[in-house]
N, C-alpha and C positions, 0 to 999 in steps of 0.2 A: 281380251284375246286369250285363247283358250293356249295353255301351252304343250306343244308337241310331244309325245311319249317316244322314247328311244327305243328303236324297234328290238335292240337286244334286249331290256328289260323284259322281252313277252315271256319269254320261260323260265327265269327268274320269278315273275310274278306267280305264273302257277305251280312252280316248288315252294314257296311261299311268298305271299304278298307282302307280310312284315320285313322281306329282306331286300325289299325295293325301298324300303325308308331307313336301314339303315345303311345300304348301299350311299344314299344320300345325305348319312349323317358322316360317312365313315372317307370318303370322296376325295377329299380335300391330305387324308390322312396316308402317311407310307404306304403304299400296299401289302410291304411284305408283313406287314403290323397280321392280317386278315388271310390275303390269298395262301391259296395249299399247293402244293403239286403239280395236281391235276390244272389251274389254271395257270401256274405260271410256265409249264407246258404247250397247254393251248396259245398262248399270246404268242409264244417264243415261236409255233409252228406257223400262228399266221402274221409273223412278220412280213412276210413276200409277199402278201396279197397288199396290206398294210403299204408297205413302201414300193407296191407296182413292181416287182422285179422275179415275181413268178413263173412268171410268160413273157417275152419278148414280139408276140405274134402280134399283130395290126387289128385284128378282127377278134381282139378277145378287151375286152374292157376289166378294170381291173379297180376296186377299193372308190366305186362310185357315188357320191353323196346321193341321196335316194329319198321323195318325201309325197307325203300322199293329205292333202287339205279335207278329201270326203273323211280321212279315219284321223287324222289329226296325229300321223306317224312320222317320223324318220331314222335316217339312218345312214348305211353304206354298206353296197352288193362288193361278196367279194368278187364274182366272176359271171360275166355275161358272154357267153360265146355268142357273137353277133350270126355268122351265117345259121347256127344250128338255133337260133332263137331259145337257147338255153341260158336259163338262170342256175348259179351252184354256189351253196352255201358249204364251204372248204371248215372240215373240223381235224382235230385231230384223230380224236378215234371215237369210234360211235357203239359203244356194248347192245345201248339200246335206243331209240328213236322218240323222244319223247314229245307229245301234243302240243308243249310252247315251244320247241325248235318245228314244225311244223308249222304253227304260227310263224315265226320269225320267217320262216321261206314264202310264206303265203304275203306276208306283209311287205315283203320286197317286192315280190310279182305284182302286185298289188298297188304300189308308189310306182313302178318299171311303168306298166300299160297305162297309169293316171297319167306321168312324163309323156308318152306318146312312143314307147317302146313296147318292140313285137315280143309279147315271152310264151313260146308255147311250148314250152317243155321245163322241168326245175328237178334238181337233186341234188344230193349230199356228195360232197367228197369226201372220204376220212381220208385222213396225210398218210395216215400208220400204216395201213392196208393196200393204198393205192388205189381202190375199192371207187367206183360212182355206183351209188345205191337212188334211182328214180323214183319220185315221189308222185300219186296221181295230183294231176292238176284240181284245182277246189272245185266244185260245183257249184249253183246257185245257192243248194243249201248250207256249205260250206262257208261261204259267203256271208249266209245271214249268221251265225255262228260265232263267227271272225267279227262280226259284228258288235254281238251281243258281248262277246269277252271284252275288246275295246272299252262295251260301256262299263260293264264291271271295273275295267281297271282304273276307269276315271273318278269311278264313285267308288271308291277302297282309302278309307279311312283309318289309319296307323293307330288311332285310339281306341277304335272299335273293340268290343272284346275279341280277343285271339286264345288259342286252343292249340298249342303249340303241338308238333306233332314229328313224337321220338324218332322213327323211323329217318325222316329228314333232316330232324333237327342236326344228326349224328354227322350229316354230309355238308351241312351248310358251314361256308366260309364262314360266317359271321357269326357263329353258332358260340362262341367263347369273349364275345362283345356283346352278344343277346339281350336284355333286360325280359326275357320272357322265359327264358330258360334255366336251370342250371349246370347244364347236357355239357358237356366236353364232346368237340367233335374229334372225327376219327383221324385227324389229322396232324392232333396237337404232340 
């Protein structure tokens, strides 16, 4: 049996794929040992979605376990507005919109209609801004796409040779646990 990918690892993996294995190595470990700022911000803002206490409305669903057998994903939608058949993945603040948090929302939608839910609309919330920023729904070729990355992520081999890459390196959590780097990140 194939084992599921955690639907937040998807943009994780494409900032780098190496930090999905020491994500995994590191797991078990303090967090404050690794995380910066920026995430221990994020967690703290989605507490509410987290402990269901963001919304008290009847027609919004809130921090729902979410899984898809055709992509061999799961996870948990922060927020389903059930009449407006909206899906919204709630962040803190968003500077810039990057192609694995667009995964991420695609991959919920995605587990949502496999479940037998209606999603015809998805966007971003940031907290900071107040901001809903709309995302176009995938296309077929979007689809095949979403695909193909999946496969990639399943056949990504932590021994592989890796080409560590400064720019990133400098942001990554784990960037001072590294065994590929000797980068200080910008956080330390």
């Amino acid at each position: 049996m194939e084992e599921y990918i955690s639907i937040s690892t998807l943009n994780d993996f494409i900032f780098c794929p190496y930090s999905i294995y020491l994500h995994n190595v590191y797991m078990e470990t303090d967090e404050t040992m690794y995380h910066a700022s920026p995430q221990t911000r994020g967690k703290l803002a989605h507490e509410a979605t987290d402990n269901k206490t963001s919304t008290n409305r009847s027609d919004v669903l809130l921090s729902l376990p979410v899984y898809s057998e055709r992509f061999g994903i799961m996870g948990k939608i922060d927020q389903y507005k059930v009449k407006e058949k909206r899906l919204i993945e709630r962040k803190y603040q968003l500077k810039k919109i990057f192609q694995g948090q667009i995964y991420q929302l695609w991959a919920q939608m995605f587990c949502m209609r496999e479940m037998g839910y209606q999603v015809e609309s998805i966007a971003f919330y940031e907290i900071s801004t107040n901001k809903m920023i709309p995302v176009d729904m995938p296309n077929s070729e979007d689809e095949k796409e979403f695909e193909e990355f999946i496969t990639r992520f399943r056949n990504y081999d932590p021994a592989q040779n890796f080409t560590p890459n400064p720019n990133k390196c400098e942001h990554c959590i784990y960037c001072n646990l590294c065994d590929k780097t000797e980068m200080e990140n910008v956080y330390s």
